[in-house]
Residue, then its C-alpha position, 0 to 999 in steps of 0.5 A: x248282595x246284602x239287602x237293605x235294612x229292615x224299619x217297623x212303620x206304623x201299620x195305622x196313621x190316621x190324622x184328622x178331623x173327628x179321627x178319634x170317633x173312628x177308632x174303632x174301625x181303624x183297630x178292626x181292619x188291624x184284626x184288634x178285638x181286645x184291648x186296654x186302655x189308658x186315659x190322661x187325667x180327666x180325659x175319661x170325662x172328655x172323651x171316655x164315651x165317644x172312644x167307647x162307643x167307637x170301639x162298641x160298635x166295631x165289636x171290640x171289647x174293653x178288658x179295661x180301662x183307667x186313669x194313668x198318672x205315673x211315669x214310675x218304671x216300678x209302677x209301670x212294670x207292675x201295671x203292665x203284667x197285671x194287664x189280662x193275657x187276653x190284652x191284643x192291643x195297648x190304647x193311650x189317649x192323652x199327654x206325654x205321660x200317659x203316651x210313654x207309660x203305655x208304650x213301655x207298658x205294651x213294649x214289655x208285654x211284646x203288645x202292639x201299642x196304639x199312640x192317641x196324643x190330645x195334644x202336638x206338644x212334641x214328637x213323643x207320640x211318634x218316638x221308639x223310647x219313653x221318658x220314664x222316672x227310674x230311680x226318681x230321675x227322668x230317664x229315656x228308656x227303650x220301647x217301640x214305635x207305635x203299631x198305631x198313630x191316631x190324632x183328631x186335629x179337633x182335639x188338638x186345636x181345642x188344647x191349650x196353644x201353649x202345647x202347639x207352640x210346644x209342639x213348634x219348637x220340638x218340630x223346628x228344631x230337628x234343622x240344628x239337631x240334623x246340622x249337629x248329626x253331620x257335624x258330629x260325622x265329620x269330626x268322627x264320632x258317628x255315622x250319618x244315615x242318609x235316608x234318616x237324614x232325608x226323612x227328617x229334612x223333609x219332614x221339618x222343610x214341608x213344616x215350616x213351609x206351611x201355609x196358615x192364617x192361623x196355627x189352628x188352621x186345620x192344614x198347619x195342624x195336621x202338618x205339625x203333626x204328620x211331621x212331628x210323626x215322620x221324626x219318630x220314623x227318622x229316628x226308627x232308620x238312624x236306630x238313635x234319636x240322632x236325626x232330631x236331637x242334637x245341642x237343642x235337647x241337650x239344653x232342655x235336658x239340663x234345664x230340666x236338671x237345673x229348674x224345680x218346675x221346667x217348662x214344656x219340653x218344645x217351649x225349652x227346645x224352641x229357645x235352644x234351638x234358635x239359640x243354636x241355629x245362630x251359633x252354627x250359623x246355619x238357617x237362623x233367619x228360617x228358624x228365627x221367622x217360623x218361631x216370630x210368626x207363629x207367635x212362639x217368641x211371644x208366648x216364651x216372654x211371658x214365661x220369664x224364663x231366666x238367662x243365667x238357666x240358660x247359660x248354666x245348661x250350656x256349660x251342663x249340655x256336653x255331660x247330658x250325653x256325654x258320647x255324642x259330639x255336638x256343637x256344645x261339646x267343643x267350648x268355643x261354641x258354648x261360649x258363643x251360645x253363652x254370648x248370645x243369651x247375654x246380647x241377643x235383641x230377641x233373647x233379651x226380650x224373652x229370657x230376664 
């Protein structure tokens, strides 16, 4: 009889109001005495002193701690094997950037590594690989799930809203990257995992039926963000990002090709995926509310986003990955997609 298959999880999920002034404790029932810390830009002033004195009142010592600003897989490399051997655990706090380089960072020195994002600006914190610079080209690379999630829900409400409204699009569009996984399954060219499935189901239905007055309510937050980390494990089960994504990302990854400066990564995702959730006809309206009520549509029309970027990474999606099979790699539905961005009401109010 063969036995099922074996997860990592995360050994520290805290989630919650004034989580990051507990720190100290959550490291210290793990066993974790000594660590290193990465800090995103200018957040040692912000939150510097209540981190380390959460640590210093648990008797955890700091081997070091910085400013971190690259993504460069170079510099990282180099950062990473300079870290003391002492190093039991690697910390970072602060945005994507610093998310990923530390996690790279501990995956190479085979270090637990504990993930404390200031912002729910996507599932990054909770993922098992890293968006890294190799070769000048934003490239994902390999990691681990975290050891350790810790998010302050205080901390996320006092970030820009753009960065929930960020986090909203990456959350609502695991419904067509799911809807792309099965496609892809029935035409073939892959194996859904019906666990990793389930997960990612539950995680984006408990989302979107969240109550709120506003999307800084404490409940809608936290459940933004428990989501956001129940993706990570989806992904951990499929052994892939399959489960959460799918056409939308590949839009957002060509944008990111196509345009100087892109816009968050969840901003990009929110559009694409109520682009696609019409093109496959499958819970557009749950898509379209979720993103009209929360203020996403919004948000996105003061971006002046423009429509031909858009129907230059629809045609540029299927080479993005080029071994998966979703919707946009078959060309009746990027000409569907192209159609939409041309004639759609909302999108004609967003996209210029």
């Amino acid at each position: 009889m063969q036995t099922g298959k074996g997860i990592s999880i995360p050994s520290i999920l805290k989630v919650g109001k004034g989580a990051l002034t507990k720190i100290g404790s959550y490291l210290k029932n793990e066993g974790i005495e000594q660590a290193v810390i990465f800090f995103g830009n200018g957040l040692i002033d912000m939150f510097g002193t209540d981190v380390m004195n959460s640590l210093k009142q648990e008797d955890i010592k700091v081997l070091e701690y910085s400013e971190l600003d690259t993504v460069d897989i170079d510099e990282i490399i180099t950062l990473a094997f300079a870290m003391p051997n002492k190093t039991q655990a690697v910390i970072s706090i602060g945005g994507g950037k610093v998310i990923d380089a530390g996690k790279y960072a501990a995956f190479l020195r085979n270090l637990p590594f504990i993930s404390v994002p200031t912002s729910s600006s996507s599932d990054g914190f909770s993922s098992a690989s890293a968006s890294l610079l190799v070769h000048g080209k934003r490239t994902s690379v390999p990691a681990r799930l975290a050891y350790g999630i810790i998010v302050d829900t205080q901390v996320i409400r006092t970030a820009p809203e753009k960065f929930i409204y960020s986090g909203i699009g990456d959350m609502i569009s695991k419904i067509t990257a799911l809807y792309d996984w099965i496609y892809e399954e029935k035409c073939g060219y892959s194996e859904v995992n019906d666990f990793a499935v389930m997960i990612a189901k539950k995680a984006v239905n408990s989302f979107v039926r969240t109550p709120y007055e506003s999307i800084k309510d404490e409940l809608f937050l936290k459940e933004l963000v428990d989501s956001l980390a129940m993706s990570g494990i989806a992904n951990e089960i499929a052994g892939s990002s399959a489960p959460t994504s799918g056409s939308e990302h590949l839009i957002s990854h060509a944008l990111d090709k196509i345009l100087e400066i892109p816009q968050l990564h969840g901003i990009q995702v929110g559009i694409a995926t109520y682009i696609m959730s019409k093109v496959q006809d499958h819970r557009y309206v749950r898509v379209e509310t979720v993103l009209r009520e929360t203020g996403f549509f919004d948000y996105a029309a003061t971006l002046k986003m423009k429509r031909d970027d858009f129907i230059k990474a629809i045609d540029m999606a299927p080479s993005i990955k080029p071994f998966r099979h979703t919707y946009l790699h078959e060309e009746n539905y990027r000409e569907a997609a192209k159609k939409l961005v041309l004639e759609d009401e909302i999108l004609s109010k967003i996209l210029v």
